[in-house]
C-alpha positions in Angstrom: -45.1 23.0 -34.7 -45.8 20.0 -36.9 -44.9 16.1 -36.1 -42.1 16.5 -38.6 -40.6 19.5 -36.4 -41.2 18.0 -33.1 -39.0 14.5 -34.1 -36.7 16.4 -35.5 -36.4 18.8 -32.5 -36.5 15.3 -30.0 -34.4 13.7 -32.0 -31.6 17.1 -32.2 -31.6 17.1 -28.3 -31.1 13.0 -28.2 -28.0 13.6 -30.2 -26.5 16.5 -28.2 -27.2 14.1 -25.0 -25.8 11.2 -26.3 -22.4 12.9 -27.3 -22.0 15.0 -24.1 -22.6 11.6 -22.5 -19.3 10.8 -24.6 -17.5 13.0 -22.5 -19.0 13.4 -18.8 -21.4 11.8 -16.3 -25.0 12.2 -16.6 -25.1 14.4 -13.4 -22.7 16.7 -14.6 -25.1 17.6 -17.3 -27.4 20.7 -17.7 -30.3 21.6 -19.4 -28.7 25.1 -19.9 -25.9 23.1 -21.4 -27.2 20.5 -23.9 -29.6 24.1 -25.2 -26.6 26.1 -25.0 -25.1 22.7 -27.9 -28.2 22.1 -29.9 -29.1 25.8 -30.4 -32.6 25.1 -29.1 -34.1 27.4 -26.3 -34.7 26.6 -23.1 -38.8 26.8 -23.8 -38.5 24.8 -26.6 -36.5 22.4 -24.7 -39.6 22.2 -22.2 -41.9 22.1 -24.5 -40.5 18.4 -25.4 -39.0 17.0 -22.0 -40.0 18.1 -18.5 -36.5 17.6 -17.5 -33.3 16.0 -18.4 -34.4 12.8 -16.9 -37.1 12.5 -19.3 -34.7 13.2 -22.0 -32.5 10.5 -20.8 -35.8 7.8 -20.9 -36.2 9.1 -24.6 -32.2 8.1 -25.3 -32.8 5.0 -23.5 -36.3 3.9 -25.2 -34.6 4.3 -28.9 -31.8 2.1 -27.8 -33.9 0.0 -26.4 -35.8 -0.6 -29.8 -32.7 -0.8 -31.4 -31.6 -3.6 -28.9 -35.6 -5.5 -30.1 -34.5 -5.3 -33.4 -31.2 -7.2 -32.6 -33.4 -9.7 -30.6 -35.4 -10.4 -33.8 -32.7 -10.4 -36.1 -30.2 -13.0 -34.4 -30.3 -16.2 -32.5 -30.0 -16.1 -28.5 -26.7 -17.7 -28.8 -25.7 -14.4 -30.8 -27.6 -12.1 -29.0 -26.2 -12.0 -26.2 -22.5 -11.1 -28.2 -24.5 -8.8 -30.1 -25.9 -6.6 -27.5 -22.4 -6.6 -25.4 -20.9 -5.5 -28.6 -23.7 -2.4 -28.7 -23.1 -1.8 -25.5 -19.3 -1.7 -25.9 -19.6 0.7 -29.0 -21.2 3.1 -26.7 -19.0 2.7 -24.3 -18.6 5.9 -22.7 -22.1 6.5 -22.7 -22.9 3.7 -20.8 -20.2 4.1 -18.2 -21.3 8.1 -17.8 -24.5 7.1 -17.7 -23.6 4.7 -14.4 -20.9 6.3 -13.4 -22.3 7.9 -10.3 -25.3 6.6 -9.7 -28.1 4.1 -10.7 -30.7 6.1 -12.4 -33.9 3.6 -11.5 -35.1 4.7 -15.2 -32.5 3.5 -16.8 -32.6 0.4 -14.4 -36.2 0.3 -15.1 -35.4 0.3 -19.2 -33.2 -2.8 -18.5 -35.1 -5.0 -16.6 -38.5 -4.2 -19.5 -36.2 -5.2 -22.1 -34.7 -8.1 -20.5 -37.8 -8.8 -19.0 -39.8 -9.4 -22.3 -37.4 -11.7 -23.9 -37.0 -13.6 -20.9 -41.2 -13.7 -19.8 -41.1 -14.5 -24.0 -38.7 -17.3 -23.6 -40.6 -19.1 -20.3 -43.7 -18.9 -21.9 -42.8 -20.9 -24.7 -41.1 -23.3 -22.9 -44.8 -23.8 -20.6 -46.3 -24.3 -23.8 -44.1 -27.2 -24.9 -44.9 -28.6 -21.3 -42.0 -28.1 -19.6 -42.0 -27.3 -16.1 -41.0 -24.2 -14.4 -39.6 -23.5 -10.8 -42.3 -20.9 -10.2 -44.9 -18.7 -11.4 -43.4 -17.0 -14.7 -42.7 -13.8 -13.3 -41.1 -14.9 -10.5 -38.6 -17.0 -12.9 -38.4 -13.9 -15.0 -37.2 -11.4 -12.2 -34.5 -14.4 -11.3 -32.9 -14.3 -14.6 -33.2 -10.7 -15.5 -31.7 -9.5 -11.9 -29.0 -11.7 -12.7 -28.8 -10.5 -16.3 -28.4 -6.4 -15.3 -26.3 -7.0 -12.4 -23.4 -9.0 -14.4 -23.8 -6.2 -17.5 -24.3 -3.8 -15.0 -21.2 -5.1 -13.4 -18.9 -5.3 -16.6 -20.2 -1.2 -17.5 -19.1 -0.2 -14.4 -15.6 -2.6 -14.1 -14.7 -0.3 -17.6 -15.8 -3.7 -19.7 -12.9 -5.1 -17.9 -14.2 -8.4 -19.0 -14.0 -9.6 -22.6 -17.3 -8.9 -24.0 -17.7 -12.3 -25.5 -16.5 -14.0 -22.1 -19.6 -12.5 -20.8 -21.5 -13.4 -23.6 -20.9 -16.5 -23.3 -21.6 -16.7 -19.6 -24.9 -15.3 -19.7 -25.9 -17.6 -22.7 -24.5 -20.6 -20.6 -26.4 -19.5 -17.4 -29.8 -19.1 -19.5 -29.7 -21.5 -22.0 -32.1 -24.4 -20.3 -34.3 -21.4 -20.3 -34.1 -20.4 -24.1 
């Protein structure tokens, strides 16, 4: 199977996931079920994923880089509206996705992402001499605990929040930091 194929195949699977995830939680989902929806084997399927998890880490890695790309493309005071607005568009996902349980990977995706902005952030702000209240990390894993437990929070409330209340918080609660 060439590079081409395999992407395409990845990619297929991704999609099927992503719009079951429309409709039910993660757990509820099957391998049989997402083959039975792409018309892809069961083989095939394990020939690209070990398990649904690890197809779940592929969803969540290419919305991750979509996520970077917003990060480069607008200004933190944006961003933050931005990403709650992503989020918001894929609602349900989100919420299936959390519904039942925290999935650490998905956790784990969060806290990289936020973690690399933030750590990107501090160290900028060491460089124009400014003084931190700790090491880096330590500063880092204060702010980005605090950033996935409030979005965290709002996915699981149903976005019962405004998204650009939110927004605004987290900008507000970072901004010495940015």
């Amino acid at each position: 199977m060439n590079r081409n194929n395999q992407l395409e195949t990845k990619q297929i699977l991704a999609n099927v996931l992503l719009d079951l995830l429309e409709t039910k939680p993660f757990p509820k989902i099957t391998v049989n079920e997402l083959c039975e929806k792409s018309t892809i084997v069961r083989s095939t399927f394990y020939l690209h994923f070990q398990d649904k998890y690890e197809l779940l880490a592929y969803c969540l890695d290419e919305i991750s880089k979509e996520w970077e790309l917003l990060m480069e493309t607008h200004a933190p005071k944006d961003f933050f509206i931005v990403l709650l607005n992503n989020c918001h568009e894929k609602e349900k996902t989100f919420y299936n996705i959390f519904e039942t349980e925290l999935n650490e990977e998905v956790i784990e995706m969060f806290y990289q992402f936020f973690s690399r902005y933030i750590t990107q952030c501090l160290e900028e702000k060491l460089a124009r001499g400014a003084l931190l209240p700790g090491p880096v990390e330590s500063v880092t894993a204060f702010y980005v605990s605090g950033l996935i437990g409030m979005t965290l929070r709002w996915i699981k409330s149903g976005y019962k929040l405004p998204k650009e209340t939110l927004a605004s918080c987290q900008y507000q609660l970072l901004k010495d930091i940015l």
